[in-house]
N, CA, C and O atoms as a Tripos MOL2 file, in Angstrom:
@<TRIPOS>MOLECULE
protein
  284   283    71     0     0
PROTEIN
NO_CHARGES

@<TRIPOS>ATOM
      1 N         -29.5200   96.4920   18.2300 N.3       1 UNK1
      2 CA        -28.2590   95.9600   17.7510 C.3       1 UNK1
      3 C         -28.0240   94.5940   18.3960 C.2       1 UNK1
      4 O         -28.1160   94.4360   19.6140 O.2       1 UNK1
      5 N         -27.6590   93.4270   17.3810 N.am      2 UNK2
      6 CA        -27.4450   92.0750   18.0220 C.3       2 UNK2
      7 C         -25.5820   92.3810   18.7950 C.2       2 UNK2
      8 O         -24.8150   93.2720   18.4300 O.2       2 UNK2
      9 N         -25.3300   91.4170   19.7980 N.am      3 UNK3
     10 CA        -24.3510   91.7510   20.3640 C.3       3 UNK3
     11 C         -24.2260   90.3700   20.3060 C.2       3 UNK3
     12 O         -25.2390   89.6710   20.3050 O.2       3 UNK3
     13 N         -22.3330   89.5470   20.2220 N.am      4 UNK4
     14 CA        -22.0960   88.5800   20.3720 C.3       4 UNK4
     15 C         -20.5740   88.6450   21.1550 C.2       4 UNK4
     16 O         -19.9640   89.7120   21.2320 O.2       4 UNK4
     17 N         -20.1870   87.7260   21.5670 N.am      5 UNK5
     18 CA        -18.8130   87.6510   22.1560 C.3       5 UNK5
     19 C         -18.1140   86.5880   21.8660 C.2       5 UNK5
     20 O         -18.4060   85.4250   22.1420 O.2       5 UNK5
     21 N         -16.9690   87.0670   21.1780 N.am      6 UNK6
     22 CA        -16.0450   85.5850   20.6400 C.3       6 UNK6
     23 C         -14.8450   85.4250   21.7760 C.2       6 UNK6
     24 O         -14.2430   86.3910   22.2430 O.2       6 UNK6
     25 N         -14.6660   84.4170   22.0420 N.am      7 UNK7
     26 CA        -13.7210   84.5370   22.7990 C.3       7 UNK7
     27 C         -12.2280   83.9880   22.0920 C.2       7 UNK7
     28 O         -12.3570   83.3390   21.0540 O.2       7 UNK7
     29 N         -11.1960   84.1560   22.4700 N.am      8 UNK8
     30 CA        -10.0380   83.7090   21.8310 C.3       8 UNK8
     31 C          -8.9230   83.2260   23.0690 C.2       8 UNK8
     32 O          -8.8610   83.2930   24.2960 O.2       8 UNK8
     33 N          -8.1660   82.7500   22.0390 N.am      9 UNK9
     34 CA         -7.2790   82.2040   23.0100 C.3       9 UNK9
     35 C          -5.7380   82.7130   22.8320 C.2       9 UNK9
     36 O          -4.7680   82.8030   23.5850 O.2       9 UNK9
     37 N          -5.9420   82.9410   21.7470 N.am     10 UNK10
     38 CA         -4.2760   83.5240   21.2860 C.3      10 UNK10
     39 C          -4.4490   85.2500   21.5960 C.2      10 UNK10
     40 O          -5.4700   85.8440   21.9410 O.2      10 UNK10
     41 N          -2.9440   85.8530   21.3150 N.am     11 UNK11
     42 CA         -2.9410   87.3000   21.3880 C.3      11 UNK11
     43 C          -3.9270   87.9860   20.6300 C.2      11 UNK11
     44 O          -4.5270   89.0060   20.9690 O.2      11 UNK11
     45 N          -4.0350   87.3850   19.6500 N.am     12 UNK12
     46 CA         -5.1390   88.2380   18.8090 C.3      12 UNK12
     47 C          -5.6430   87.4200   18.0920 C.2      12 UNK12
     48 O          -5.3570   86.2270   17.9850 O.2      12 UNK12
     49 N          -6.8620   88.3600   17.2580 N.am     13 UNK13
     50 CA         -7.5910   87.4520   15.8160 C.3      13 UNK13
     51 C          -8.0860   88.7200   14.8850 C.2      13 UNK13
     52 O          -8.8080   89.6460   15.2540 O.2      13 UNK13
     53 N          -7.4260   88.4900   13.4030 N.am     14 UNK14
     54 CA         -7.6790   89.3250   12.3510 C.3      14 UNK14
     55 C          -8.9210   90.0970   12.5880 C.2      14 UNK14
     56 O          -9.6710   89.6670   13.4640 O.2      14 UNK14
     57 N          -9.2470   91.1430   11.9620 N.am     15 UNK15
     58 CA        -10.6310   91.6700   11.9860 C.3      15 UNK15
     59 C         -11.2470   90.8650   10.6500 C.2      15 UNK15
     60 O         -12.4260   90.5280   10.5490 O.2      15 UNK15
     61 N         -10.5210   90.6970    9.9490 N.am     16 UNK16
     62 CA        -11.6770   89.7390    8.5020 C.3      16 UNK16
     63 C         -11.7850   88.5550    8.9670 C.2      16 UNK16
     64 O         -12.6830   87.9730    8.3580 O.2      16 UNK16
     65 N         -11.2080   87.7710    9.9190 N.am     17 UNK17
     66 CA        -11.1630   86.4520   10.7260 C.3      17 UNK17
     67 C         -12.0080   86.4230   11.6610 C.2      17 UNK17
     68 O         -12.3310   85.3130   12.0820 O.2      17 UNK17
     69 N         -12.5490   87.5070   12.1980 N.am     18 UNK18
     70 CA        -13.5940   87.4360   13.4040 C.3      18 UNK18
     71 C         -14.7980   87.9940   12.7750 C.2      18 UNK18
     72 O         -15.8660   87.5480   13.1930 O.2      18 UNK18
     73 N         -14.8230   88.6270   12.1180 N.am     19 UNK19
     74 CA        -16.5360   89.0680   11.3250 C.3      19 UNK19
     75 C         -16.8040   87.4280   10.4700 C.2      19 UNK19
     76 O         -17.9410   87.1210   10.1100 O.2      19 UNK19
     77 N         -15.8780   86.7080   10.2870 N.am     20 UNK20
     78 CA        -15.9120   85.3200    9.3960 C.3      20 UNK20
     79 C         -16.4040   84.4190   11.0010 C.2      20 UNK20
     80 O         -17.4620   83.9140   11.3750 O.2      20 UNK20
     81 N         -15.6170   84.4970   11.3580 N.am     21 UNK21
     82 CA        -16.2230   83.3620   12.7510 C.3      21 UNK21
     83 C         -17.3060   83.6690   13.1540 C.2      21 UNK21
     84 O         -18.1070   82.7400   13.2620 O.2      21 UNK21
     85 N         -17.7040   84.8570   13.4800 N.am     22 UNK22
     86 CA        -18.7430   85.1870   14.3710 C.3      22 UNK22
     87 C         -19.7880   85.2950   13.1410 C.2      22 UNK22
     88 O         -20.6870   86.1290   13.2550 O.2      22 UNK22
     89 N         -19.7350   84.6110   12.1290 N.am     23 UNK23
     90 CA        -21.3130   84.4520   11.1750 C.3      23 UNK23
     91 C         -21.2080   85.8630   10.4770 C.2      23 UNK23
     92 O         -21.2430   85.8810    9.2470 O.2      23 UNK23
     93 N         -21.1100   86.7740   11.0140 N.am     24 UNK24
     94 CA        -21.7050   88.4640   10.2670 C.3      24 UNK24
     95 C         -21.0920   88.2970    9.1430 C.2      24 UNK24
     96 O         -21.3550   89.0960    8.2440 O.2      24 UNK24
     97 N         -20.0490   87.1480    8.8770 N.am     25 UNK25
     98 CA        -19.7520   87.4870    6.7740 C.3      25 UNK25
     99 C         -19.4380   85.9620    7.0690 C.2      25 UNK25
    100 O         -18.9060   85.2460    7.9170 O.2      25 UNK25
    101 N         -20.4160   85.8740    5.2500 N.am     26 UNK26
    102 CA        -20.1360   84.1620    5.5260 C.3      26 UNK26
    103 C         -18.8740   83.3930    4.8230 C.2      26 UNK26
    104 O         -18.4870   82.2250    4.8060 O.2      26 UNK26
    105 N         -18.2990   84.9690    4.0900 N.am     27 UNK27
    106 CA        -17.1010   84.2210    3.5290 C.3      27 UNK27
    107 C         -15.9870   85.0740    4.0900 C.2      27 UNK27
    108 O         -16.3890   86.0860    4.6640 O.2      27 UNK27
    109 N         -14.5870   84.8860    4.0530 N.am     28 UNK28
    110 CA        -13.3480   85.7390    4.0190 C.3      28 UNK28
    111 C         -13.6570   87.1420    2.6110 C.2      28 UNK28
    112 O         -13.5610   88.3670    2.5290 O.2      28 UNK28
    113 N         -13.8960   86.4490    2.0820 N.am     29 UNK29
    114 CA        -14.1920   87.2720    0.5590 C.3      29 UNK29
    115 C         -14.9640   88.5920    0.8910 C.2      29 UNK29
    116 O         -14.5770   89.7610    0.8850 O.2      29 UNK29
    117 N         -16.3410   87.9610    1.2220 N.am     30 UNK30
    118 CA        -17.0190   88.7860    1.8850 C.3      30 UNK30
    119 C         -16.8090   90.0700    2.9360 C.2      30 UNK30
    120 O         -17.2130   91.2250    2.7980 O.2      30 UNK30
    121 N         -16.1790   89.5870    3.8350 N.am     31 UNK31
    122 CA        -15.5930   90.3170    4.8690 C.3      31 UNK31
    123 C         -14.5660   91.1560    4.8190 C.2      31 UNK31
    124 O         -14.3250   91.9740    5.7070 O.2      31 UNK31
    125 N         -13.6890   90.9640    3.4600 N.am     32 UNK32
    126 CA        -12.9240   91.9700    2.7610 C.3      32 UNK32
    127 C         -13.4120   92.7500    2.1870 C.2      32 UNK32
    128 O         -12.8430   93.8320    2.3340 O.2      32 UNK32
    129 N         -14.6190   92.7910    1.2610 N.am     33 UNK33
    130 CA        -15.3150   93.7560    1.0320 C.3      33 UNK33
    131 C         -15.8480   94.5980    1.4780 C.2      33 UNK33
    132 O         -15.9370   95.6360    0.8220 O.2      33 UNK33
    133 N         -16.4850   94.5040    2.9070 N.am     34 UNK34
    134 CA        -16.9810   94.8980    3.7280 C.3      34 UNK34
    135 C         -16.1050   96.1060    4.5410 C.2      34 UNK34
    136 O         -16.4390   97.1680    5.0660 O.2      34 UNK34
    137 N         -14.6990   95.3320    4.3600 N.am     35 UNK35
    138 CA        -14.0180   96.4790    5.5570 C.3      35 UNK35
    139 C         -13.1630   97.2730    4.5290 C.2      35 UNK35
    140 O         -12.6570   98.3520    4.8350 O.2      35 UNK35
    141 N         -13.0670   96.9060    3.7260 N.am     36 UNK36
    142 CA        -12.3630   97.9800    2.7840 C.3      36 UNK36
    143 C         -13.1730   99.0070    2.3390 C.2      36 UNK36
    144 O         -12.5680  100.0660    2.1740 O.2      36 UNK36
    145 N         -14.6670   99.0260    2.0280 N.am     37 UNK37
    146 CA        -15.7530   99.6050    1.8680 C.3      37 UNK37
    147 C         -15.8030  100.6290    3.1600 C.2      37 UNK37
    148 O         -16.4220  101.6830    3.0100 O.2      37 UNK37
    149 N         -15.2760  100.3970    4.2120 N.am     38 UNK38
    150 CA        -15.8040  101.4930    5.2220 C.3      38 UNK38
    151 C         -16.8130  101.2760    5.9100 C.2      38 UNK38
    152 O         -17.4220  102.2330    6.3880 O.2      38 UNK38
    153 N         -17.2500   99.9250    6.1360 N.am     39 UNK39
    154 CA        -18.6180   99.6410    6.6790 C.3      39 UNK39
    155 C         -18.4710   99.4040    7.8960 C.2      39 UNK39
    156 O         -19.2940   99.6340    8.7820 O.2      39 UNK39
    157 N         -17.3440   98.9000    8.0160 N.am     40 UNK40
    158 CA        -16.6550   98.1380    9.8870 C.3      40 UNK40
    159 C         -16.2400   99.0240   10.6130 C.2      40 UNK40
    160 O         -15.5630   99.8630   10.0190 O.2      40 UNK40
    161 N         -16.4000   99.2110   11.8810 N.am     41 UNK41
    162 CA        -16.4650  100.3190   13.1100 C.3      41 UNK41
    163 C         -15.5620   99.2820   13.8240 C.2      41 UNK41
    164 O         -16.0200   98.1620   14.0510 O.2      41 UNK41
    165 N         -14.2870   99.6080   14.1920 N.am     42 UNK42
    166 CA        -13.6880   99.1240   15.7550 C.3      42 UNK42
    167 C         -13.8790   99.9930   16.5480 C.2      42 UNK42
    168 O         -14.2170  101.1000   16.1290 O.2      42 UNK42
    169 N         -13.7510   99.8010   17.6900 N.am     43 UNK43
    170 CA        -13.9010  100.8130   18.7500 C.3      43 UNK43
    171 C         -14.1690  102.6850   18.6260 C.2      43 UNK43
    172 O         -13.7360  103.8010   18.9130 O.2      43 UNK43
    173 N         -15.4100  101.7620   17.8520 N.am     44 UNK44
    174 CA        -16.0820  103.1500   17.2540 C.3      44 UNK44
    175 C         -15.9890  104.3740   16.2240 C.2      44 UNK44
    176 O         -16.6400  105.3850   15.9610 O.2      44 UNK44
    177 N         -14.5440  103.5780   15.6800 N.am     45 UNK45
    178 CA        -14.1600  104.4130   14.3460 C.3      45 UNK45
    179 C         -14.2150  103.2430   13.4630 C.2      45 UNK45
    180 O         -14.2690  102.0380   13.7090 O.2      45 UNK45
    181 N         -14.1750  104.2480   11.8250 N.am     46 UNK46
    182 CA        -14.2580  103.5550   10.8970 C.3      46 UNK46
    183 C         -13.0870  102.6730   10.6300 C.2      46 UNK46
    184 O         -12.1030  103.4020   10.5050 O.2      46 UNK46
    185 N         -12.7550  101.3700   10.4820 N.am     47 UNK47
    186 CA        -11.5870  100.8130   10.2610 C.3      47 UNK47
    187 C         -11.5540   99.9480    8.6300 C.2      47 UNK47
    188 O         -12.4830   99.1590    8.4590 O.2      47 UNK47
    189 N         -10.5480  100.0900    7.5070 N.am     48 UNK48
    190 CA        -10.6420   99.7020    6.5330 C.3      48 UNK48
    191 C          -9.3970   98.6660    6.2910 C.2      48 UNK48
    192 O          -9.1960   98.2010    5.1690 O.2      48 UNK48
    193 N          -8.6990   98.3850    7.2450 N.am     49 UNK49
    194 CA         -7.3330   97.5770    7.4780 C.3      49 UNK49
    195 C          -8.2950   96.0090    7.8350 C.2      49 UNK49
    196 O          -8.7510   95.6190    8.9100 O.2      49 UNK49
    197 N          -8.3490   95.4120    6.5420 N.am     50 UNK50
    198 CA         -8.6840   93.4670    7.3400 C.3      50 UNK50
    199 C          -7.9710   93.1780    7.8120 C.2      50 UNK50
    200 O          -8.5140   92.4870    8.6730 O.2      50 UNK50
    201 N          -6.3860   93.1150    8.0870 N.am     51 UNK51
    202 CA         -5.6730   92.5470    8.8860 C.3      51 UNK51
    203 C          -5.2170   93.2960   10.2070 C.2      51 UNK51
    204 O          -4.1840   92.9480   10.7780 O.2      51 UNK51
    205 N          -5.9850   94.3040   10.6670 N.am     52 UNK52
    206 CA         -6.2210   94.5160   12.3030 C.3      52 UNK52
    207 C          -6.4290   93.5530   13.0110 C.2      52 UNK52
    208 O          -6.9960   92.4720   12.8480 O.2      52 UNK52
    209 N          -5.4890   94.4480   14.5040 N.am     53 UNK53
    210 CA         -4.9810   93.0030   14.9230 C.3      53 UNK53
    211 C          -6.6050   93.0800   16.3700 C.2      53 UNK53
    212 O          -6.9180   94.1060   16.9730 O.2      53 UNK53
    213 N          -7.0160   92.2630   16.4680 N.am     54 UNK54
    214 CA         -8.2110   92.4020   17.3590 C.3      54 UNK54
    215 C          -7.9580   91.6380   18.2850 C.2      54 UNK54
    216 O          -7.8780   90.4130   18.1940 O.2      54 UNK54
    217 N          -7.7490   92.5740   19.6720 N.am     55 UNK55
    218 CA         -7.5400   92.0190   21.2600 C.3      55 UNK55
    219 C          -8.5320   91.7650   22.2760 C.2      55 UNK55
    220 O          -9.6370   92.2410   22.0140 O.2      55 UNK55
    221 N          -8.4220   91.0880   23.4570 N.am     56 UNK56
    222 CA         -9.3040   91.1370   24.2450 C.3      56 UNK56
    223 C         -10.0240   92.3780   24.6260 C.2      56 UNK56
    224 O          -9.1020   93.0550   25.0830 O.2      56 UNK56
    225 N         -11.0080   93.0340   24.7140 N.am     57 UNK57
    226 CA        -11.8010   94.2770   25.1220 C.3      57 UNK57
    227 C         -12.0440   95.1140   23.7440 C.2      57 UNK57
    228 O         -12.6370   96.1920   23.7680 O.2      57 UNK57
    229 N         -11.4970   94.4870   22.4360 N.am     58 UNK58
    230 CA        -11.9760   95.5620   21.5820 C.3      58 UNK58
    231 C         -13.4750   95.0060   20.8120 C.2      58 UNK58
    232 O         -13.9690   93.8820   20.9060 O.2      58 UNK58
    233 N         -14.0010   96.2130   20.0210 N.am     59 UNK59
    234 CA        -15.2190   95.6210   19.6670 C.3      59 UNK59
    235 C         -15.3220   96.0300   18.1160 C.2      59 UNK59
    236 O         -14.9010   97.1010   17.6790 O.2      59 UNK59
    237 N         -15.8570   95.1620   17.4450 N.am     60 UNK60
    238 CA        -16.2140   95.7780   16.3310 C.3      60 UNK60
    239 C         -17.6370   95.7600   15.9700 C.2      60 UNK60
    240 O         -18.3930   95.1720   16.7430 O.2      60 UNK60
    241 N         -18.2180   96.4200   14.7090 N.am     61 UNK61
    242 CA        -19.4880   96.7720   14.9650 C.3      61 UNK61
    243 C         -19.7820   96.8400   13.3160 C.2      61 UNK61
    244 O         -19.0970   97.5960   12.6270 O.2      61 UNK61
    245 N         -20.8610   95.9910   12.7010 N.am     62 UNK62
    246 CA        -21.1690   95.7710   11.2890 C.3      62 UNK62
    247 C         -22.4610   95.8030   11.1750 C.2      62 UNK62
    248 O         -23.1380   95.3380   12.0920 O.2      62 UNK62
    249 N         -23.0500   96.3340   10.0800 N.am     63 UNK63
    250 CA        -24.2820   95.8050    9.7110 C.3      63 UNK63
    251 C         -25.5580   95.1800   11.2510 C.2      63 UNK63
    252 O         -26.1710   94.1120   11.2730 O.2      63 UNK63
    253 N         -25.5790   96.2010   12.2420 N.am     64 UNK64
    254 CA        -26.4100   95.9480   12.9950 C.3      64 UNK64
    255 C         -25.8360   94.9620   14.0770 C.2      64 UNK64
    256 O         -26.7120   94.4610   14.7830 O.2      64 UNK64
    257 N         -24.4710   94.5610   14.3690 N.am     65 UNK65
    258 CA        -23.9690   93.6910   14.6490 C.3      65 UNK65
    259 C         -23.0170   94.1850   15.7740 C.2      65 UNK65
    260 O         -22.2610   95.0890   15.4190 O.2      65 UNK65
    261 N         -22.8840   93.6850   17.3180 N.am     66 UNK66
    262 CA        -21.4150   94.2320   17.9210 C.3      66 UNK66
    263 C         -20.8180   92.9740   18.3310 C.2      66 UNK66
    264 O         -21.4020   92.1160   18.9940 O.2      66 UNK66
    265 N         -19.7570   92.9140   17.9500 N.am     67 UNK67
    266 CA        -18.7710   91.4260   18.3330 C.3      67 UNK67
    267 C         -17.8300   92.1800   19.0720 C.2      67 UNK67
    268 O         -17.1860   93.1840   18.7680 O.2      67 UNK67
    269 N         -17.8820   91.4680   20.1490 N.am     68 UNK68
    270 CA        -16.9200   91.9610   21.1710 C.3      68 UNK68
    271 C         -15.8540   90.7090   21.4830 C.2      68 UNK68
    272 O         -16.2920   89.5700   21.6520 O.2      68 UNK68
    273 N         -14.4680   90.9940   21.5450 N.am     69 UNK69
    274 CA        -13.6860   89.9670   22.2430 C.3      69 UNK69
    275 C         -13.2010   89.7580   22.9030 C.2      69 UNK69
    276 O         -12.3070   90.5410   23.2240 O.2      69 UNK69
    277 N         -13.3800   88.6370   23.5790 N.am     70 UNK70
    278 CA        -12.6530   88.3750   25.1780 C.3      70 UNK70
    279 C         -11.8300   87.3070   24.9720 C.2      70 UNK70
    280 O         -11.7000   86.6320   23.9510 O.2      70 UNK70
    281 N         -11.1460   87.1850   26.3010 N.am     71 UNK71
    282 CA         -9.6900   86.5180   26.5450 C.3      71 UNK71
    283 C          -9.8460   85.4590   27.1000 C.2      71 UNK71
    284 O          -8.8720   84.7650   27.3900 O.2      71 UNK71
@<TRIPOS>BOND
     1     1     2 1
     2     2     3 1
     3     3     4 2
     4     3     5 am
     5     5     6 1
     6     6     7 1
     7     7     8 2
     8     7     9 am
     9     9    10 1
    10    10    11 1
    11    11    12 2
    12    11    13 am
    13    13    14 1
    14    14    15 1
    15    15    16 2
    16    15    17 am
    17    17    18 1
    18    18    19 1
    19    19    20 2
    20    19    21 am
    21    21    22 1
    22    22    23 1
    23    23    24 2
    24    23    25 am
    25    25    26 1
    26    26    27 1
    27    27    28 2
    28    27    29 am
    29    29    30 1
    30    30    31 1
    31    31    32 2
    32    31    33 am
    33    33    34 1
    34    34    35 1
    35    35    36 2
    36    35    37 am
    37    37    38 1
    38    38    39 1
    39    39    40 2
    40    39    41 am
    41    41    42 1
    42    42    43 1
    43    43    44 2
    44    43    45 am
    45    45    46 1
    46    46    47 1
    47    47    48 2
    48    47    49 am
    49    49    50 1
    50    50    51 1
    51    51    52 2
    52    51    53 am
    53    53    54 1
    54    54    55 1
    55    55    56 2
    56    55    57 am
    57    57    58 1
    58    58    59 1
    59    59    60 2
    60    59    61 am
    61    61    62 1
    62    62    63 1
    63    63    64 2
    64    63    65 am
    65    65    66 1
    66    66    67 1
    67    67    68 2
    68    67    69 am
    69    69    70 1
    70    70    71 1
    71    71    72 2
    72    71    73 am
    73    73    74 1
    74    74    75 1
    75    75    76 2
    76    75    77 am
    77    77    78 1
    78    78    79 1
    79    79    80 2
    80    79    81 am
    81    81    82 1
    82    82    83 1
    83    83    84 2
    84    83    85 am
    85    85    86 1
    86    86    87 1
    87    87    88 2
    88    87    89 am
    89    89    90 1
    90    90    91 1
    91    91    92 2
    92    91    93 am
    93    93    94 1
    94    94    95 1
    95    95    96 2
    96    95    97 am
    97    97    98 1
    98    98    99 1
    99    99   100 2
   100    99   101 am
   101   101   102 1
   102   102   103 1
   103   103   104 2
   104   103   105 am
   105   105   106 1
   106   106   107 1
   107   107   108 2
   108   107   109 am
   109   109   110 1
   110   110   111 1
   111   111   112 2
   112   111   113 am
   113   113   114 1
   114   114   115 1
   115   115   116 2
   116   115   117 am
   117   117   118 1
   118   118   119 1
   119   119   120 2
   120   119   121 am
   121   121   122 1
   122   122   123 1
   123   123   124 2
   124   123   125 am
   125   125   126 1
   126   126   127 1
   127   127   128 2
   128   127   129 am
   129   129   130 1
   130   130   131 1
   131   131   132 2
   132   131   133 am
   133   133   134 1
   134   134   135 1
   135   135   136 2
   136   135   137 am
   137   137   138 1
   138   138   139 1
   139   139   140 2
   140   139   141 am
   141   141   142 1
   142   142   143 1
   143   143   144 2
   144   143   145 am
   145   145   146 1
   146   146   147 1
   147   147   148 2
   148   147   149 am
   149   149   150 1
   150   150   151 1
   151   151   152 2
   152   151   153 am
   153   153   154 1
   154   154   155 1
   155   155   156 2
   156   155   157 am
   157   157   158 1
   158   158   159 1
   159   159   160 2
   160   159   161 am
   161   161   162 1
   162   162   163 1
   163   163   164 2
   164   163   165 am
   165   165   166 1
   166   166   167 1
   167   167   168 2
   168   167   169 am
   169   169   170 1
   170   170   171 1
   171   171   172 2
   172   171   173 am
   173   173   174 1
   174   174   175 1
   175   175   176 2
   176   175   177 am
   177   177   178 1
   178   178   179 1
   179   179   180 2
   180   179   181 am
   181   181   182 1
   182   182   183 1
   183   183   184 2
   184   183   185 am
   185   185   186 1
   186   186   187 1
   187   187   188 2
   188   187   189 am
   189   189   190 1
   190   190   191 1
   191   191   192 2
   192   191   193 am
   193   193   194 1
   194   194   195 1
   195   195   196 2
   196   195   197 am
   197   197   198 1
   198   198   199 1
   199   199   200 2
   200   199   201 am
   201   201   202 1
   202   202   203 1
   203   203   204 2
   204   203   205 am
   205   205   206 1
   206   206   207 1
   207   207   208 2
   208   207   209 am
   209   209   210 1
   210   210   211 1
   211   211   212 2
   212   211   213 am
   213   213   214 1
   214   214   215 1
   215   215   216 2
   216   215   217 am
   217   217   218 1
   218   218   219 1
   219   219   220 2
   220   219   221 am
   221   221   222 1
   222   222   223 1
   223   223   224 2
   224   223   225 am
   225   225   226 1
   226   226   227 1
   227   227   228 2
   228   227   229 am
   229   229   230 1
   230   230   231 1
   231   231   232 2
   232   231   233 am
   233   233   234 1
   234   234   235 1
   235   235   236 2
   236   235   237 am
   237   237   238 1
   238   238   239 1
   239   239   240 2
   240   239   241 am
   241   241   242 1
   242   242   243 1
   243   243   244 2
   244   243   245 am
   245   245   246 1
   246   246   247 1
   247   247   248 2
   248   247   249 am
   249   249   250 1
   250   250   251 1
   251   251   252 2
   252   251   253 am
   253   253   254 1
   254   254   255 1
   255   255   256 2
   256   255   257 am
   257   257   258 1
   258   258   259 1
   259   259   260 2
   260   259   261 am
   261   261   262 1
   262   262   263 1
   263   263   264 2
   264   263   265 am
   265   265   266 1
   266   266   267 1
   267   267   268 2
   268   267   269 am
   269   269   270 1
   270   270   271 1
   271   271   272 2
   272   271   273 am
   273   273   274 1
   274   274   275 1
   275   275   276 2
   276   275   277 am
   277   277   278 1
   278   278   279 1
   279   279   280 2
   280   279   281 am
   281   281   282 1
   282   282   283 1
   283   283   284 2
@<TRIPOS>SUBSTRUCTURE
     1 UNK1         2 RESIDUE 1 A UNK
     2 UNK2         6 RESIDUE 1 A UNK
     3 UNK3        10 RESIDUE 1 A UNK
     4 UNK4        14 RESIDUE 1 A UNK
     5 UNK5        18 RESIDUE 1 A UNK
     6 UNK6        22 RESIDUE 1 A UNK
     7 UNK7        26 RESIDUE 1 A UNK
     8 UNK8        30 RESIDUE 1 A UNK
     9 UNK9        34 RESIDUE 1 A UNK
    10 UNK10       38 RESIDUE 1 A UNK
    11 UNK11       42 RESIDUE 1 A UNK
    12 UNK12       46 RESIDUE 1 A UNK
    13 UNK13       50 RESIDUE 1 A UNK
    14 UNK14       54 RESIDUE 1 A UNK
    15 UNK15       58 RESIDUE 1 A UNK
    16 UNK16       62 RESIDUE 1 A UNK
    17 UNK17       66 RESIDUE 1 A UNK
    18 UNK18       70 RESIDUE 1 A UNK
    19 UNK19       74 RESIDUE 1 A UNK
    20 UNK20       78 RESIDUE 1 A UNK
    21 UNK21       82 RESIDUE 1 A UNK
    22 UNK22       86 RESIDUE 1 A UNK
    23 UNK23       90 RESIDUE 1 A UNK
    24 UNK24       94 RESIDUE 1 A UNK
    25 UNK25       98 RESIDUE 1 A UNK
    26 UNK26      102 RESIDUE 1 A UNK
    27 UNK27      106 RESIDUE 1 A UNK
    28 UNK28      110 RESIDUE 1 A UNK
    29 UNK29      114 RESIDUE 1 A UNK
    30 UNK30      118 RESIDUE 1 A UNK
    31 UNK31      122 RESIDUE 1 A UNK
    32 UNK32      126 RESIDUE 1 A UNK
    33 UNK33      130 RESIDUE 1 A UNK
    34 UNK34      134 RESIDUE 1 A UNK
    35 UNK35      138 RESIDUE 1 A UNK
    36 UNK36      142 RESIDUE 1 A UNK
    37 UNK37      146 RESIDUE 1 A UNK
    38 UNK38      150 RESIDUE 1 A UNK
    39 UNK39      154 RESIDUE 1 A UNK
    40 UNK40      158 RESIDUE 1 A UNK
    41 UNK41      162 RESIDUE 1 A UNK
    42 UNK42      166 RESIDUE 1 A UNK
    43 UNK43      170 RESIDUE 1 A UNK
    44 UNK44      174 RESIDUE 1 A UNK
    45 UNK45      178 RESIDUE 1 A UNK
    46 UNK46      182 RESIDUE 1 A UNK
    47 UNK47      186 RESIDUE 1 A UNK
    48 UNK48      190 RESIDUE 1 A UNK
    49 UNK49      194 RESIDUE 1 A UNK
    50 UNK50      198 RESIDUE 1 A UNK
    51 UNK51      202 RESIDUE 1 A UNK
    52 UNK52      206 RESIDUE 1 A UNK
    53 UNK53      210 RESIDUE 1 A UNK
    54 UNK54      214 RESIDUE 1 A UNK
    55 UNK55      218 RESIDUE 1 A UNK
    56 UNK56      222 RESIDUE 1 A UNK
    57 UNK57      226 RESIDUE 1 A UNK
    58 UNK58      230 RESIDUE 1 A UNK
    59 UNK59      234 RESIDUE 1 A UNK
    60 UNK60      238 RESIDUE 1 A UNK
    61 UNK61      242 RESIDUE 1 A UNK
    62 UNK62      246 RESIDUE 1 A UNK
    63 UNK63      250 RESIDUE 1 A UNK
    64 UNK64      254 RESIDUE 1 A UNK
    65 UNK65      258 RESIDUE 1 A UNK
    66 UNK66      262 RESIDUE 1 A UNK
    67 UNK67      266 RESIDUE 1 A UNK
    68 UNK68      270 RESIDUE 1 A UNK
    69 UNK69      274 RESIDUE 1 A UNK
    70 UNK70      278 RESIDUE 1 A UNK
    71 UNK71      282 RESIDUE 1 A UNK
């Protein structure tokens, strides 16, 4: 599994906003499909909400992929 770490600066960043930054979807479009489909894992459950709010220490997990975010 590739592992990456985005870091942020604000309280949070969307879950369709951080699978878009961190490359794993190359569009917004994309990345809506993806999590409404059931494909996206946050902290190890299935999550289908794109506008989860994603904090420092949580991780999500796609297509062979773990993006983790820090503060």
């Amino acid at each position: 599994m590739k592992a990456d770490k985005i870091k942020i600066e604000t309280e949070y960043i969307k879950l369709q906003d951080l699978l878009k930054l961190s490359g794993v979807c190359a569009t917004g479009g994309m990345a809506k499909i993806v999590i409404q489909n059931g494909e996206v894992k946050v902290n190890g459950e299935v999550c289908e909400m794109r506008g989860k709010k994603m904090r420092a220490g949580d991780v999500a997990e796609y297509d062979g992929y773990r993006i983790e975010v820090e503060a």
